[in-house]
C-alpha positions in Angstrom: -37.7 -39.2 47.9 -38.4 -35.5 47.0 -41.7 -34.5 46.9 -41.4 -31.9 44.0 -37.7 -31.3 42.6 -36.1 -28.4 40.5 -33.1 -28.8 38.8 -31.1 -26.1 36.8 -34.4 -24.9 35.6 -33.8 -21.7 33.3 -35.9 -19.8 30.8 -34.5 -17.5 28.2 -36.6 -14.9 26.2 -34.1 -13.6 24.1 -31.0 -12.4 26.2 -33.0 -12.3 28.6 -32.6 -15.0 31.3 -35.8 -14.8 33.3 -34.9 -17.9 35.4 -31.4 -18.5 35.5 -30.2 -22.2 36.8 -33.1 -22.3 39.9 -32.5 -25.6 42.0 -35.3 -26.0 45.0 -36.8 -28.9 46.9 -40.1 -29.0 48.3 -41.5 -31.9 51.0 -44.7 -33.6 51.3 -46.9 -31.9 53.3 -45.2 -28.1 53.5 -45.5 -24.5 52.4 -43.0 -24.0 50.4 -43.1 -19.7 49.4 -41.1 -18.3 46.8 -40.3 -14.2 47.3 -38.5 -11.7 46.0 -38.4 -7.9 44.4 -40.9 -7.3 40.8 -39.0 -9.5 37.8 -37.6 -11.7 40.2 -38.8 -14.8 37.4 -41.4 -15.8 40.7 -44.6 -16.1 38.4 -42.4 -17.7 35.7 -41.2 -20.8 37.6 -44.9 -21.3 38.0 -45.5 -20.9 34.3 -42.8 -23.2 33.7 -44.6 -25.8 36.2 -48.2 -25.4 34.4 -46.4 -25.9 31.5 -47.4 -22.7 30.0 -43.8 -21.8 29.3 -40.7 -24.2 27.7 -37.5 -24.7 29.7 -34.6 -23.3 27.9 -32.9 -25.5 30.7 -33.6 -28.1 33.6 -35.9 -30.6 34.8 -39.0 -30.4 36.9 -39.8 -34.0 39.2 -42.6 -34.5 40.9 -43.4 -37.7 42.8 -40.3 -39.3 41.2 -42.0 -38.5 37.8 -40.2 -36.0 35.1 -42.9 -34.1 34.3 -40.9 -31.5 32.2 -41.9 -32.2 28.8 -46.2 -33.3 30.1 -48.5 -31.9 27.9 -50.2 -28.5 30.1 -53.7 -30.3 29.8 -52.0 -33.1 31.4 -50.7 -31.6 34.5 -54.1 -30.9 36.4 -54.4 -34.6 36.0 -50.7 -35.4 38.0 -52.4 -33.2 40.8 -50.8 -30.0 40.1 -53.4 -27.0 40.2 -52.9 -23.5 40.5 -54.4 -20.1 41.2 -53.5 -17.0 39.3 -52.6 -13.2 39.9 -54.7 -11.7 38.0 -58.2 -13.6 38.5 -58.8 -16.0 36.0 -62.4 -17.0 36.4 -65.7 -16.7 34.1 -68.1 -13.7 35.2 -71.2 -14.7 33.9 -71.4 -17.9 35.2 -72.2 -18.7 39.1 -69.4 -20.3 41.8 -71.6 -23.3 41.3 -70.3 -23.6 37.2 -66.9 -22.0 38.0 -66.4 -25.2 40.7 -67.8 -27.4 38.7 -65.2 -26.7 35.9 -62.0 -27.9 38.7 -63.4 -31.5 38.3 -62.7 -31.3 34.4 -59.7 -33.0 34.5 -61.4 -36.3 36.4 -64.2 -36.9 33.9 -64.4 -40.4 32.7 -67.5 -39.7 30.3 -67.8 -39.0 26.2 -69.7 -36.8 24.4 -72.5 -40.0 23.3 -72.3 -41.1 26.9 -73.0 -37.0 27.8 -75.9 -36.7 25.4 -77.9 -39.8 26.5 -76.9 -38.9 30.4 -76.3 -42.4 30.8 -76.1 -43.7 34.7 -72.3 -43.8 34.4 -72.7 -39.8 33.7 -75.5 -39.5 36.6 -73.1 -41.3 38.8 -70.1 -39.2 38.0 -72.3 -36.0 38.3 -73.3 -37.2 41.9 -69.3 -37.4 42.9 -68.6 -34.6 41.3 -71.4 -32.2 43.1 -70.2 -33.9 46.7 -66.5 -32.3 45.9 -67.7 -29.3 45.1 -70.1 -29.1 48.3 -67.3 -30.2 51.1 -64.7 -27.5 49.2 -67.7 -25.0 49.5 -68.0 -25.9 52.7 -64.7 -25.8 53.8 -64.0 -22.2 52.3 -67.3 -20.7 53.4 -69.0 -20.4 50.3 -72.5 -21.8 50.8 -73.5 -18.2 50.6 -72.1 -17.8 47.4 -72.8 -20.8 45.6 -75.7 -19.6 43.4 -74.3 -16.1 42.9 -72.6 -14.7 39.6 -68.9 -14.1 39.9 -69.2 -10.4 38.5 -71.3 -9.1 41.2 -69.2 -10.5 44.1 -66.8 -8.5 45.4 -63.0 -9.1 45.1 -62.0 -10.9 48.1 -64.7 -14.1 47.8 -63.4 -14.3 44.2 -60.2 -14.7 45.5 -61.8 -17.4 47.6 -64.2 -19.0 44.8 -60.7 -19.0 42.6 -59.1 -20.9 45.6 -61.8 -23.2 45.6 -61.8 -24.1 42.0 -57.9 -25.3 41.9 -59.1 -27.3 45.2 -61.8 -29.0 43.2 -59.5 -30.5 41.0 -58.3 -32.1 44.2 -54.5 -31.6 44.0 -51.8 -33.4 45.8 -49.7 -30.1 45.2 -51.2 -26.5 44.7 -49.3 -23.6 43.6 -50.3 -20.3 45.1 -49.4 -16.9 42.4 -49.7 -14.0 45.3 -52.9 -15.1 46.9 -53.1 -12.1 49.0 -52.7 -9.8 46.2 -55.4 -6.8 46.1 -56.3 -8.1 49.5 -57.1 -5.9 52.6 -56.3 -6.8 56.1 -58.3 -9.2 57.1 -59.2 -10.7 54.3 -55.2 -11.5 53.7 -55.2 -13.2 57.4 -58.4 -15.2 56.2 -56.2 -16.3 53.2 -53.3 -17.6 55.8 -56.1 -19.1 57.5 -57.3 -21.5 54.6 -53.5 -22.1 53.5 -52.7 -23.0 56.8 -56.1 -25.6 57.2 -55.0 -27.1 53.8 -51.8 -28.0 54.8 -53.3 -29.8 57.9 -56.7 -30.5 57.1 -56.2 -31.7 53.4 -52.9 -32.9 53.7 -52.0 -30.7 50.7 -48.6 -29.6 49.5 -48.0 -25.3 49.0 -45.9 -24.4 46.9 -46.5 -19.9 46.9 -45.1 -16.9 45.5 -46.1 -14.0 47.8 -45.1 -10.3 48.5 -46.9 -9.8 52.2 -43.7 -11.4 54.2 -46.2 -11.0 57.1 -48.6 -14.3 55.6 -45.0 -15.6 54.4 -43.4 -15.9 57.9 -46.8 -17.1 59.5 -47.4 -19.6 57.2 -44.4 -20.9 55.3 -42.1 -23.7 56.5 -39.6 -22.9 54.2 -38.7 -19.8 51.8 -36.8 -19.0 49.1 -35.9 -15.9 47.8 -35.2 -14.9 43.8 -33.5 -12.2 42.3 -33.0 -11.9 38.4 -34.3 -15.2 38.2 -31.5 -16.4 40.5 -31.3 -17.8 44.0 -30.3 -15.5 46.5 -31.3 -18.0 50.0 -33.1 -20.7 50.5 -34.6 -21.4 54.8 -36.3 -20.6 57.2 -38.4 -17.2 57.3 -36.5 -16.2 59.3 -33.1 -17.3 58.1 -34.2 -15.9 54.2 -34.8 -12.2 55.9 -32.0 -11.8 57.8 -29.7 -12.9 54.9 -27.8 -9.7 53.6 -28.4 -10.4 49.9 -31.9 -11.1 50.4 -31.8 -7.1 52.8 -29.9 -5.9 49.7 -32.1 -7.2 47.0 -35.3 -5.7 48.6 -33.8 -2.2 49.6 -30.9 -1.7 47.4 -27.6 -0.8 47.9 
């Protein structure tokens, strides 16, 4: 059994066809990366997996389950998280609150139950805050924790966005250019917690990237896009060597 399974998956805006009949398979336990030139339709698939976007066409499986027509709020609760380009966190509160929110999609409590902070609620609080502190941990954030996301600097919000999608402990996370706006070695830190949650956390990648140097060191398997179409599907290796990716990437 597949893992996570796309079939024919195609989005039309218009006459525009943004993702054009993609088919991909991704294993348990592997870094799956997705690459290719601006407009490829790279952040779109992922759209299309949060459920942001309607298929025109295609189904999306995961763990044997359709999932194409789950309601978006739903899909944090199948174990699909993601990160985004462009930041998507809230500045005036601390990494503390920001966490806190990944564990949103577990909550068991009402509002009534809330309001009187009934031992059930004290209970769940008690889990909740133990997530959040080994995911702090793991990312080296315990120097962070109390701070407010506007005056960190870009890089540990990258991080602190990392960690929120882990805190909804996902069995798959999706990865939108998690190196973007990075510097050196803050981008080889970033292959350095990819790589630990593959083997640490026993969590399933699936990433769009544009540095091929944290694609070939941490992907098992690429493939690359180009007008929302496949171009190759392999190895790093295999996918840069192939002549339509080489074309695709540097004309001609």
């Amino acid at each position: 059994m597949t893992y996570f399974r796309v079939e024919d998956l195609a989005i039309h805006f218009g006459g525009i066809k943004a993702v054009d009949g993609v088919n991909f398979e991704v294993e348990k336990g592997e870094v799956f990366s997705i690459i290719g030139p601006n407009g490829a339709g790279k952040t779109t698939i992922f759209n299309l997996i949060s459920r942001i976007y309607e298929p025109t066409e295609g189904k999306l499986v995961f763990e044997d389950q359709d999932i194409t027509n789950v309601p978006p709020h739903q899909i944090a609760k199948r174990g699909i998280a993601r990160t985004f380009q462009n930041i998507e966190l809230f500045e005036h509160a601390t990494v503390l609150q920001n966490l806190l929110l990944g564990q949103h999609a577990h909550r068991k409590s009402n509002l009534a139950s809330e309001l009187l902070f009934l031992p059930g609620v004290r209970q769940q609080e008690l889990r909740f805050r133990e997530k959040i502190e080994e995911v702090i941990d793991f990312l080296d954030l315990a120097h962070y924790r109390d701070s407010m996301i506007m005056n960190l600097p870009y890089g540990v919000r990258k991080v602190v966005e990392l960690a929120r999608a882990l805190c909804t402990e996902p069995k798959l996370l999706l990865l939108d250019e998690p190196s973007s706006g990075l510097n050196v070695e803050e981008t080889e830190d970033m292959g350095f917690w990819i790589d630990d949650i593959k083997k640490d956390l026993g969590i399933t990648v699936l990433m769009v990237e544009h540095d091929m140097g944290l694609v070939s060191e941490v992907s098992d398997k690429v493939l690359a896009l180009n007008y929302g179409r496949v171009l190759a599907t392999g190895t790093p290796e295999e996918v840069q060597r192939d002549p339509e990716v080489v074309k695709a990437y540097l004309g001609g």
